[in-house]
N, C-alpha and C positions, 0 to 999 in steps of 0.2 A: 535396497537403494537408500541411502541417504538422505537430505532435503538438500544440502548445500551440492549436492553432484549434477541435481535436475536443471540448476538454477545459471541460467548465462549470465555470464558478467556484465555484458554491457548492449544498451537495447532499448527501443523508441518507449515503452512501459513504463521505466525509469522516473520518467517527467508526470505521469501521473501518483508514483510514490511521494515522489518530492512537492507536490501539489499539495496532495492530501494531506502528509505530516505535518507540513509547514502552516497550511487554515486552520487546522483542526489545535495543534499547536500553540497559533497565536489565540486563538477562542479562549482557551484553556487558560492560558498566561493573563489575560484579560480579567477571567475571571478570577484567577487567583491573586492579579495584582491589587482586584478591587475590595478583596477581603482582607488584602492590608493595609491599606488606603484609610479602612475604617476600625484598623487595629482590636477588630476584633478577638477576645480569649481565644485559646486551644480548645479548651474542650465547652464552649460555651453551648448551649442549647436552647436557647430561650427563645428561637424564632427569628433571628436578625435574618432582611431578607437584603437581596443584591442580585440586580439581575432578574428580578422574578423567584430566584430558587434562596431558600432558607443554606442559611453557609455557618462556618465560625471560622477559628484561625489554624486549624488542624488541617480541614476540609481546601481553605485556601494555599495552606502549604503543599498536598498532597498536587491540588489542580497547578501549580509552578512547577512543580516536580515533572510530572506527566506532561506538562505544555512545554518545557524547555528539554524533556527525552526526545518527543517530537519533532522539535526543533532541530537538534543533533541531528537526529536519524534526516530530515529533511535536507541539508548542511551535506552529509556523507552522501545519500542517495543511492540509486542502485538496489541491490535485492537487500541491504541492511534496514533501507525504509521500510520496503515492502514487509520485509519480516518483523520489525518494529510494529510496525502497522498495525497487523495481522493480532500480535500478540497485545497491545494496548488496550486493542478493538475488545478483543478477551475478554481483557479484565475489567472493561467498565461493563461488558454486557452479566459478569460476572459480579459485579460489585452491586447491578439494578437488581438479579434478582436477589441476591440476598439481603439487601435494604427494604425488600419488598415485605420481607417477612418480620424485619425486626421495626418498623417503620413504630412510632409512638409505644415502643418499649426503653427500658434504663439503658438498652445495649446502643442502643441510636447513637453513637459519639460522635458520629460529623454529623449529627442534627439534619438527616434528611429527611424530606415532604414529597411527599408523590410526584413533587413537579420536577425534584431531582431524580427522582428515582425514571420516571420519564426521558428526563436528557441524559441521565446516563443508557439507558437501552436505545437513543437514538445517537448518542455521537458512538455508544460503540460498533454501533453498524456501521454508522458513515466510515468510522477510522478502519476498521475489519473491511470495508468492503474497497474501499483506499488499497488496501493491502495483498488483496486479496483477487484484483481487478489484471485479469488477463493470465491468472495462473490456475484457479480452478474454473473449471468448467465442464460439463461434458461434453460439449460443440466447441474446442478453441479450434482457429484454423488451423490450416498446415503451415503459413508462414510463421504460424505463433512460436519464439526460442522455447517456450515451455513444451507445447508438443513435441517440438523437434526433438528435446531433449529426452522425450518420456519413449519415444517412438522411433528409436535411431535405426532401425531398419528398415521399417519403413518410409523416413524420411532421405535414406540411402538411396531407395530405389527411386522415388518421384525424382529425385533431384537430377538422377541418371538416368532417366525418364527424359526430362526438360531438357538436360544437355543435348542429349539424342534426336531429339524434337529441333533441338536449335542448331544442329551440326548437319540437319537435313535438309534447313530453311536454307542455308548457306547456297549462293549460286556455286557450281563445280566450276572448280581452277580448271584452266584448259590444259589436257595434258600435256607433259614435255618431252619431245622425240628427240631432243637434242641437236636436231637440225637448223642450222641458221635460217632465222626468218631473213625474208628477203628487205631489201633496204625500203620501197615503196608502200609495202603493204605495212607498215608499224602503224 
């Protein structure tokens, strides 16, 4: 099975992808507009801080990049966000820990400090879990499109199930003998 076959196109979830891309997005843009604001160098290291977190002008470019993919993906919405999301999410939870390790070595080129490397293991959860909200789970319900999708037999049978259920709720037509009803009794 594929990932884009499980995935319904259109669906109440959606406004949470678009949600999350979109805050997470503008945070992102924020922060990178403020690193050019103070025209900081590319590869500068020296500690300039913004926001709390040490930055330069690499660092600030990359977070515009990433805050305006967001944005897009937010803009388009539907499972592009979501999958957007998911994959963003990724790579900053990917980017903390391996900053983790090179943290006050010569490889440090976007000059991060612990307090980055922090908000990158929290906004990639937030953006991953953005992403990622209502599609995995091991409890999603039965009305969820993702179940449905993952589970189309069984979502075959409840559904025929509930028809059955609601075609038995129905009061019974009265049958028709084809005989004229009398004119008083209508």
């Amino acid at each position: 099975m594929r990932l884009r076959e499980e995935l319904p196109v259109d669906h109440r979830l959606a406004t949470v992808y678009r949600y999350g891309a979109g805050g997470c997005g503008v945070v992102l843009l924020v922060f990178g507009a403020l690193g050019f604001a103070d025209r900081l160098s590319p590869f500068d290291t020296d500690g300039t801080r913004i926001a709390g977190m040490s930055t330069n002008g690499l660092l600030s470019l990359i977070s515009l990049v990433f805050g305006l993919l967001l944005l897009v993906a937010a803009g388009i919405g539907g499972n592009l966000a979501s999958t957007v999301n998911m994959v963003v999410g990724i790579l900053f939870l990917l980017s903390g820990f391996a900053h983790t390790f090179i943290l006050d070595r010569p490889a440090n080129i976007l000059d991060f400090s612990m307090t980055n490397v922090m908000f990158s293991y929290v906004m990639g959860l937030l953006i991953a879990t953005f992403g990622m909200y209502g599609r995995v789970s091991g409890g999603l319900s039965h009305d969820n499109p993702y179940w449905r999708r993952r589970h189309t037999r069984q979502a075959a049978r409840e559904s025929l199930t509930a028809r059955r259920a609601d075609a038995d709720a129905l009061p019974a037509a009265a049958p028709r003998t084809g005989a004229p009803v009398p004119r008083g009794r209508r």
